[in-house]
Structures are given as C-alpha cells and as structure tokens.
ZAZA-361614 format. One record per residue: residue number from 1; x, y, z of N, C-alpha, C in turn; residue in three letters. Coordinates in pm, whole numbers. Each point is the difference from the previous one (the first is absolute). Last residue first. Layout:
BEGIN
   pos      n.u      n.v      n.w     ca.u     ca.v     ca.w      c.u      c.v      c.w   code
   NUM        X        Y        Z        X        Y        Z        X        Y        Z    ALA
...
END
This chain:
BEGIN
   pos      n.u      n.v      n.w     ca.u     ca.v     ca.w      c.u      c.v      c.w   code
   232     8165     4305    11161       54     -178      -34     -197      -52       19    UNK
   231      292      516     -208      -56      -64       79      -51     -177       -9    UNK
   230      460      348      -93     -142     -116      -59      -79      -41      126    UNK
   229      341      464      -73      -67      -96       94      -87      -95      -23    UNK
   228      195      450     -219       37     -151      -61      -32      -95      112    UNK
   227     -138      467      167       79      -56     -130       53     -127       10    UNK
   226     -202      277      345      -20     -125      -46       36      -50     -139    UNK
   225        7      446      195       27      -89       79       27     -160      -55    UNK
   224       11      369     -406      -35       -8      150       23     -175       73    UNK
   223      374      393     -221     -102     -116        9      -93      -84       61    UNK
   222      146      579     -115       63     -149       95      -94     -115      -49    UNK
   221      243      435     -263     -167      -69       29       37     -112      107    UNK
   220      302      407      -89       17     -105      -40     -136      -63       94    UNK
   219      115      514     -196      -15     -101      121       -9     -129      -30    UNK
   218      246      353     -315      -65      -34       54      -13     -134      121    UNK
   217      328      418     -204      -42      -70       51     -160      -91      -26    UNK
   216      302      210     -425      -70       75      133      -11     -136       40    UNK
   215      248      185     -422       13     -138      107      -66       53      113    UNK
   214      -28      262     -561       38      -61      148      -25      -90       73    UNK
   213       -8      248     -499      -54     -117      100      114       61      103    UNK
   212      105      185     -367     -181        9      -49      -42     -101      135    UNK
   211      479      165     -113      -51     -130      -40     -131      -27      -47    UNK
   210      210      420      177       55      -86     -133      -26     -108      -61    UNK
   209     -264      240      395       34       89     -135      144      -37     -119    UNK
   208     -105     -247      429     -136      -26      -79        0      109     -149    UNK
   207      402       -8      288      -45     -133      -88     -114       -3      -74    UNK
   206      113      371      350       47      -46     -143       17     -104      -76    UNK
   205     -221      -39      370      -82       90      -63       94       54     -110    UNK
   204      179     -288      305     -165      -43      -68      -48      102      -80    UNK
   203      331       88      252       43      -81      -68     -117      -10     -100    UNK
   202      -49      408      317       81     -134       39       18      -78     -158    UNK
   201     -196      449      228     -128     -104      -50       88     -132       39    UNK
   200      231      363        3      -63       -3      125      -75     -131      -12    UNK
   199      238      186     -358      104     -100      104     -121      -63      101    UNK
   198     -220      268     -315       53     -121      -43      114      -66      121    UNK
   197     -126      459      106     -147     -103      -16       32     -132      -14    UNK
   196      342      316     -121      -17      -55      154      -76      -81       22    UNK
   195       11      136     -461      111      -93       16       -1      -45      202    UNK
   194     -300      380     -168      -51     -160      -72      117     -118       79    UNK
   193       81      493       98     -109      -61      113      -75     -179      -68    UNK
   192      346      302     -259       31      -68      121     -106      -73       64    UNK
   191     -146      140     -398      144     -113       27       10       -8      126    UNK
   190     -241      330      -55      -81     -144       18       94      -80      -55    UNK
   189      179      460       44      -76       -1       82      -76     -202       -9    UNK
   188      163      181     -403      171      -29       96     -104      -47      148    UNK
   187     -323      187     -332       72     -164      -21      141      -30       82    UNK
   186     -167      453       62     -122      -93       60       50     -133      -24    UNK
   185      249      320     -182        5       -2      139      -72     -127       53    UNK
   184     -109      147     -432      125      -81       36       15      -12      118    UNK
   183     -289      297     -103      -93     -182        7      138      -62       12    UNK
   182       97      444      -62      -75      -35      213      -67     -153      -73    UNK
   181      204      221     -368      104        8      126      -71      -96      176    UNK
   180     -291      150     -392       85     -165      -35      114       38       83    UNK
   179     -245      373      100      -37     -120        8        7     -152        6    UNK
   178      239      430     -105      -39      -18      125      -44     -121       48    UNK
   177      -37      127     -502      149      -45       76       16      -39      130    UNK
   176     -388      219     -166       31     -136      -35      118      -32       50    UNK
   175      -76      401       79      -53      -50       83        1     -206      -27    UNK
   174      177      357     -274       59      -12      151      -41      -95       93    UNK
   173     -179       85     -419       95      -60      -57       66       -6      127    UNK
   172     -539      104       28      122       10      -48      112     -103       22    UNK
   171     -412      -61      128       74      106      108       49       68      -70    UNK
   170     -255     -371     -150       78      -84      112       69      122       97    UNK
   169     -259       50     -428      -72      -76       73       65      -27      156    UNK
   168      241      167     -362      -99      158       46      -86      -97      125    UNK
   167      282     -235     -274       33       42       75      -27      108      109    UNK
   166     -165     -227     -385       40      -96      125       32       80      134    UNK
   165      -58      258     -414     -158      -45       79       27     -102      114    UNK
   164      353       95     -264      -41       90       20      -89        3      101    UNK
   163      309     -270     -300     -132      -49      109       -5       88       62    UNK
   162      278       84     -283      -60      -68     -103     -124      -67       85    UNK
   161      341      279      245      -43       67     -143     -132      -88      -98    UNK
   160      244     -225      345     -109      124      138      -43      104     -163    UNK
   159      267     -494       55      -52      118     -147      -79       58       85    UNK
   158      252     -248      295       16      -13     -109       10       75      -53    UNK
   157     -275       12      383      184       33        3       79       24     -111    UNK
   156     -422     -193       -2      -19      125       37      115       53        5    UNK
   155      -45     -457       10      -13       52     -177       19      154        5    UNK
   154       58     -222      434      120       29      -62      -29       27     -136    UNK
   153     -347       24      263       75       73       34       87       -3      -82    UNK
   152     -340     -332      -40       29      145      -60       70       50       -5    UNK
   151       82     -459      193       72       86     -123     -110      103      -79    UNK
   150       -4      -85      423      194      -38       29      -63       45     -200    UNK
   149     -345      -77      265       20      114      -13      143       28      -64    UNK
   148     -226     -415       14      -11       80     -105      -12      159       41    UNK
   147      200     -288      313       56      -87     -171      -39      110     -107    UNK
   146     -170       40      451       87       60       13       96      -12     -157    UNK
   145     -380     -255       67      -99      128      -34      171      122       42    UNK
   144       99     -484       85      -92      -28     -105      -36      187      -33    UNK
   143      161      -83      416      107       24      -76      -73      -47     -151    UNK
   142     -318        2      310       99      165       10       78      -31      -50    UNK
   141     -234     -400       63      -65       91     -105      101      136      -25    UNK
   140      169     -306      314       30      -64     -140      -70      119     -155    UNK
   139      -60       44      562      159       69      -82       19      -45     -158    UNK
   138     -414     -113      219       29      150       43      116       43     -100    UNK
   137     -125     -461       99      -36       15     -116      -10      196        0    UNK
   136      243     -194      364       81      -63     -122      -70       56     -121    UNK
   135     -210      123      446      154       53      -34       39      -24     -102    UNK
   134     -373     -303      123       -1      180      -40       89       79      -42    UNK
   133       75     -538      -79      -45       71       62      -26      174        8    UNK
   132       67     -483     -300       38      177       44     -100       -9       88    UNK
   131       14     -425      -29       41       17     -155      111      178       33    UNK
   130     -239     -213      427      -50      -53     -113       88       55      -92    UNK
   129      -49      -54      554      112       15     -127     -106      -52     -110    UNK
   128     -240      212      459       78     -139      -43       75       52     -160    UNK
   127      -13      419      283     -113     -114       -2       89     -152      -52    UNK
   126      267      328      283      -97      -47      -77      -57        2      -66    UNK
   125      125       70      515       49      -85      -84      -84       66     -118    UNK
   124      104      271      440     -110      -58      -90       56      -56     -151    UNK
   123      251      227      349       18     -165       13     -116      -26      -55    UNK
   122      299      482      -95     -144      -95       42        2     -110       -4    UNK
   121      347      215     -107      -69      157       85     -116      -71       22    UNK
   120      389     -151     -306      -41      -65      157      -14      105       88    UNK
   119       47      -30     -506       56      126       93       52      -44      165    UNK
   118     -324     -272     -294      130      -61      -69      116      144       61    UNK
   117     -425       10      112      -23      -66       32      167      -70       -6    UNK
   116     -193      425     -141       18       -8       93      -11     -175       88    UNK
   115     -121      -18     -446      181      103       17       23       37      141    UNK
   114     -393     -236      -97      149      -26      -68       73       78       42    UNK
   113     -440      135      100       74      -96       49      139      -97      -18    UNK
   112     -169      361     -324        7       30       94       40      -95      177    UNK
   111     -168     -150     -405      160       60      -63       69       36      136    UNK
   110     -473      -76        4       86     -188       -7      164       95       -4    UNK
   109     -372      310     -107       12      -46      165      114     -121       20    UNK
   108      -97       96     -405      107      120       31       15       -2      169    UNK
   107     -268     -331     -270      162      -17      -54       66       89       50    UNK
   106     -462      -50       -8       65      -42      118       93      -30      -18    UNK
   105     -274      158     -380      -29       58       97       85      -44      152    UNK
   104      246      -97     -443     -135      -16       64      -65       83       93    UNK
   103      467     -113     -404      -84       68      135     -163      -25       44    UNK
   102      282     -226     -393      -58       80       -3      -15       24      204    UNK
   101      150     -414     -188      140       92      -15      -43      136       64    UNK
   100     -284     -411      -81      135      -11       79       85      124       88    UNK
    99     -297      -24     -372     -108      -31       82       82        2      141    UNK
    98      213       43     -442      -23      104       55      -98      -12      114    UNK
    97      125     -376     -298      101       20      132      -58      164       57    UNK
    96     -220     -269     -382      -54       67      102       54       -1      125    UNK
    95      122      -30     -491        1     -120       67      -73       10      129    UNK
    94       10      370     -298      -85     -114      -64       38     -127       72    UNK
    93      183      381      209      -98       34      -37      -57     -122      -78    UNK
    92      437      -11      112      -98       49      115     -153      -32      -18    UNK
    91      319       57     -360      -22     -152       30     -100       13      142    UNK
    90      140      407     -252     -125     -100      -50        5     -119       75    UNK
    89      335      297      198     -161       17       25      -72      -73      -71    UNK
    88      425      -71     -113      -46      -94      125     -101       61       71    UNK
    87      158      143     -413      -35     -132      -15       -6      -40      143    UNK
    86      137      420      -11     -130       -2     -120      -77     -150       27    UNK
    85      440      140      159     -150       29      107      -86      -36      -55    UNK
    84      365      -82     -254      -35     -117      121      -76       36       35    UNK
    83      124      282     -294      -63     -138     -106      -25      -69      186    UNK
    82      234      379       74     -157       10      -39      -64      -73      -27    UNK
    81      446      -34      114      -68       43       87     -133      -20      -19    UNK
    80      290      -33     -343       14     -116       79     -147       28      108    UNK
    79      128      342     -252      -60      -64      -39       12      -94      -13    UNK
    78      274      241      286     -153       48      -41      -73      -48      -57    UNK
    77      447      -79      -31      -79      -71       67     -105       80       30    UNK
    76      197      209     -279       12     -137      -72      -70      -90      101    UNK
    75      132      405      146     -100       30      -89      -32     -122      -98    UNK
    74      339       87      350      -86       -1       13     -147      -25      -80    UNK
    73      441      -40      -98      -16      -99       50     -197       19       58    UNK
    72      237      396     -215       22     -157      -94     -104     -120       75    UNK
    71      108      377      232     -135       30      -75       -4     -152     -101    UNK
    70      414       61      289      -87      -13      103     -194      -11     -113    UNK
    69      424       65     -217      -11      -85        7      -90      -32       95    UNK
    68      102      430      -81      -68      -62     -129       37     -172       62    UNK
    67       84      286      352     -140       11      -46      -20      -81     -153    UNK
    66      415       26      322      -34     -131      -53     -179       28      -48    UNK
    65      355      274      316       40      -11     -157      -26     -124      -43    UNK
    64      -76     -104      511       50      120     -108       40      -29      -98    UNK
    63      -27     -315      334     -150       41      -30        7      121     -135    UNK
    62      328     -328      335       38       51     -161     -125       19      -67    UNK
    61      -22      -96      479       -4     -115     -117      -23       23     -146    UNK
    60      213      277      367        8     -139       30      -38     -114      -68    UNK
    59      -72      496     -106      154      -54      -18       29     -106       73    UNK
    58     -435      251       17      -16      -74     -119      219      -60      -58    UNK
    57     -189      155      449      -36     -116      -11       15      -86     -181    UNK
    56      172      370      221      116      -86       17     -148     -109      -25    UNK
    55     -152      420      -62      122      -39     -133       43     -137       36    UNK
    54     -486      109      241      130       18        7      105      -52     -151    UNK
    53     -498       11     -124       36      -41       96      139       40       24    UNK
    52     -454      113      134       33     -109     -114       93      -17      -79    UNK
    51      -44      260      527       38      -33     -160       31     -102     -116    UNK
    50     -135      222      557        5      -82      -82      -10       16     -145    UNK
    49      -25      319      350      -16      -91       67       23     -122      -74    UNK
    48      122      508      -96      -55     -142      -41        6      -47       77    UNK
    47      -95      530       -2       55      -93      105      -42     -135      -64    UNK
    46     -137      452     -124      165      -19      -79       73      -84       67    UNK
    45     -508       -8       38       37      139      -63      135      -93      -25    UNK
    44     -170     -388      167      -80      117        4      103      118      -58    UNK
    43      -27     -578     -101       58      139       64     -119       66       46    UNK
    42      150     -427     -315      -71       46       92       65       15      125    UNK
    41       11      -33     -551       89       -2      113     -139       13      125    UNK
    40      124      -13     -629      -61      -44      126       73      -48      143    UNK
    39      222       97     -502      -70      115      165     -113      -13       54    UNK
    38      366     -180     -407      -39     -114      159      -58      133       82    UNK
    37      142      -77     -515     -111       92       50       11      -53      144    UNK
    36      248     -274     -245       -3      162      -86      -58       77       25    UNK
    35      -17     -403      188       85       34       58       41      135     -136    UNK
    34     -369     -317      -17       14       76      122       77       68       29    UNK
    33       66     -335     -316     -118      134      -49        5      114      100    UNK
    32      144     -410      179      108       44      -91      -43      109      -62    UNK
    31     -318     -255      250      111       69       57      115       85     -117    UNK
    30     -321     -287     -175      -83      127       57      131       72       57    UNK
    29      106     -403      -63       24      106     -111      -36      101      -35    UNK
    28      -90     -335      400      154       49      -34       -5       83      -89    UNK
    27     -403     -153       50       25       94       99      151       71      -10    UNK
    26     -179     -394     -295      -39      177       -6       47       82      110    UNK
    25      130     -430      -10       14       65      -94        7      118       -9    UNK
    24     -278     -245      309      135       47       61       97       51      -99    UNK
    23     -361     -174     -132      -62      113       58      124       62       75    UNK
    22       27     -388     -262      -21       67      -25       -8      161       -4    UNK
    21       -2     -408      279      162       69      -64        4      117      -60    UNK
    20     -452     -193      142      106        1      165      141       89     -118    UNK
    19     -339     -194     -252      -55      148       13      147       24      171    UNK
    18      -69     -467     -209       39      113      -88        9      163       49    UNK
    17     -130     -372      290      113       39      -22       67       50     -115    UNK
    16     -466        4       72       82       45      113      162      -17       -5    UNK
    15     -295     -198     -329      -42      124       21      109      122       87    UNK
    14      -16     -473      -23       64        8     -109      -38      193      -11    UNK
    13     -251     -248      287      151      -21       38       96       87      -82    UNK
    12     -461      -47      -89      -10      115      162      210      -14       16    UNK
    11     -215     -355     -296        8      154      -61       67      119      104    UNK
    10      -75     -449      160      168      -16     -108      -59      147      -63    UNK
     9     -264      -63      419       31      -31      -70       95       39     -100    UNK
     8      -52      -88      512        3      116     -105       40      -79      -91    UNK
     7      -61     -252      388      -17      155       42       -4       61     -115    UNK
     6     -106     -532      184        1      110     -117       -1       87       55    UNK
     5      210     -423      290     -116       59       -2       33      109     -113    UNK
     4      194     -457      205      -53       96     -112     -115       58        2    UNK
     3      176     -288      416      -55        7      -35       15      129     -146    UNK
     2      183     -298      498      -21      113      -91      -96      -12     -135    UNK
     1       17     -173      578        2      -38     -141       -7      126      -86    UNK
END
C-alpha cells in the first residue's frame, strides 16, 4: 500500500527552483566576462596541464566578444541572486527549517558513510532516511556560505577602488578574482554531483522537490484472526 507522504515545503520549493536557473545564469555570463581575461590554468612553470579556457571552447558556444553583454546579464541577476539567498536564509531561520539543514556534530561522520557508501567502498548502510542527511545538510550549508562568498568577491571585483577595504580583506583585487573563479568551479562541481544524487535517489525524490509529497511504501496491517466472526 502507498501512501502521501510531506517532503518540502512550498517555500524550500519555490526557493530552489528559483536559485537552480538563476545560478546557471550567472555562471554563463560569468563565463562571458571571463573571456576578456581567461588566465587561469593549471600547470607548472611554462607546462599547462589545463586551461580555463581553450579558444575552441569559447568558438563552440560562440563564448567570445560578448563582455558588455556577458556584465549586462550578469549584474541584473545578481540581484535576483541575492534577494533569494536573502529570503530563503530568513525563512530557514524563523520557520525553523535550519534545525534540518544546519550540520551537527554527526553530520560529518554520517557524510562520511555516505559517500563511501553511495562510491560502493562500504556495505555499511546509512543511517535511517530522514529529511537530509549528513552529506546533504554538509553540501546545502557550503553552497548557502559559497552564495555569500560568490558576492564579496564579485563586489570586490567590481569596485576594488570604491571597496578598497573589501578587497584588502580578501587578498587583494587578484586574489578576489581567484576566488569568485574557484567558488564557481565549486557550483559547476555540485550540479553535477546534485543532478547524479537526484537520478540516483530516483523519481520520488524529484517529485518530492516539485510537488512537496511523495508516494512511499507502507506495510499493510493484517487483520486480526478473528475478524468479523459472530460469536453464537
């Protein structure tokens, strides 16, 4: 027998799939920015091992000669970006989803069985399923505290003249840059590993994040012995 069961509420929803396009927004137009300056690489002395990024990558998806429109786009959703983080930490917080969400003392051990669990490097199941688990409330906070690194840096990037002090705080104007370069990374990085998770998880679990419910098993009560039997 099935059964409705509550996974997330209509805020937590409306949250997430605002911030999913969004964020993918940004990254694209970040890109485009990117591409007036592209010298991040990893190398050693005068040997790349890799480059953010190859020409033929920005001539496949016509990435080039597009900074004033790459900043346009960017900078408008930015404050898309922000109004959402903004409003879906307060909701966290005065609805008391952060109880949920927040790490624990046994959230990093729990993470840790996860992943080598979901790797299949260990047949230690586990624990039982509740809401998040370690791993989940691990990765949700880091991209939450990765959100508000995403926009010093880029105010830092910005006006490094008029935020001065922002920027002195963070390294400098290089180092900022560096930075909102490597948290991007990081958001390309938990797409993927989110969207696998999600196949992995299965059906249900994108449902429960559009719908707010799901269809879980339950056991079906037996009747007892003697049901409906008149006695004479």
């Amino acid at each position: 027998m099935k059964k409705l069961e509550k996974k997330h509420p209509l805020a937590i929803r409306w949250f997430h799939w605002i911030n999913f396009p969004v964020l993918a927004i940004m990254i694209w137009s970040g890109t485009l920015i990117y591409w007036a300056n592209d010298v991040y690489r990893i190398g050693f002395g005068d040997t790349t091992l890799l480059k953010f990024y190859p020409d033929s990558f920005y001539e496949l998806f016509s990435l080039g000669h597009r900074l004033a429109e790459g900043m346009a786009w960017h900078f408008v959703f930015m404050w898309v970006l922000v109004i959402n983080g903004v409003l879906y930490v307060l909701y966290t917080i005065f609805s008391g989803e952060w109880r949920y969400l927040v790490p624990n003392r046994r959230s990093f051990r729990e993470a840790i069985q996860v992943v080598l669990h979901d790797l299949h490097l260990s047949r230690t199941p586990p624990p039982s399923p509740r809401r998040y688990n370690g791993a989940q409330q691990i990765a949700y906070t880091a991209v939450v505290l990765m959100g508000m690194g995403s926009v010093l840096t880029g105010l830092a990037v910005y006006k490094p003249t008029q935020l001065a002090w922002l920027a002195s705080m963070l390294g400098g104007y290089g180092a900022a840059r560096a930075e909102h370069f490597i948290l991007t990374v990081g958001y390309v990085l938990f797409f993927i590993v989110h969207i696998a998770q999600v196949i992995r998880a299965g059906w249900g679990n994108f449902r429960g994040m559009v719908a707010g419910y799901d269809l879980v098993d339950v056991p079906n009560v037996a009747e007892p012995e003697n049901a409906g039997r008149v006695e004479g």
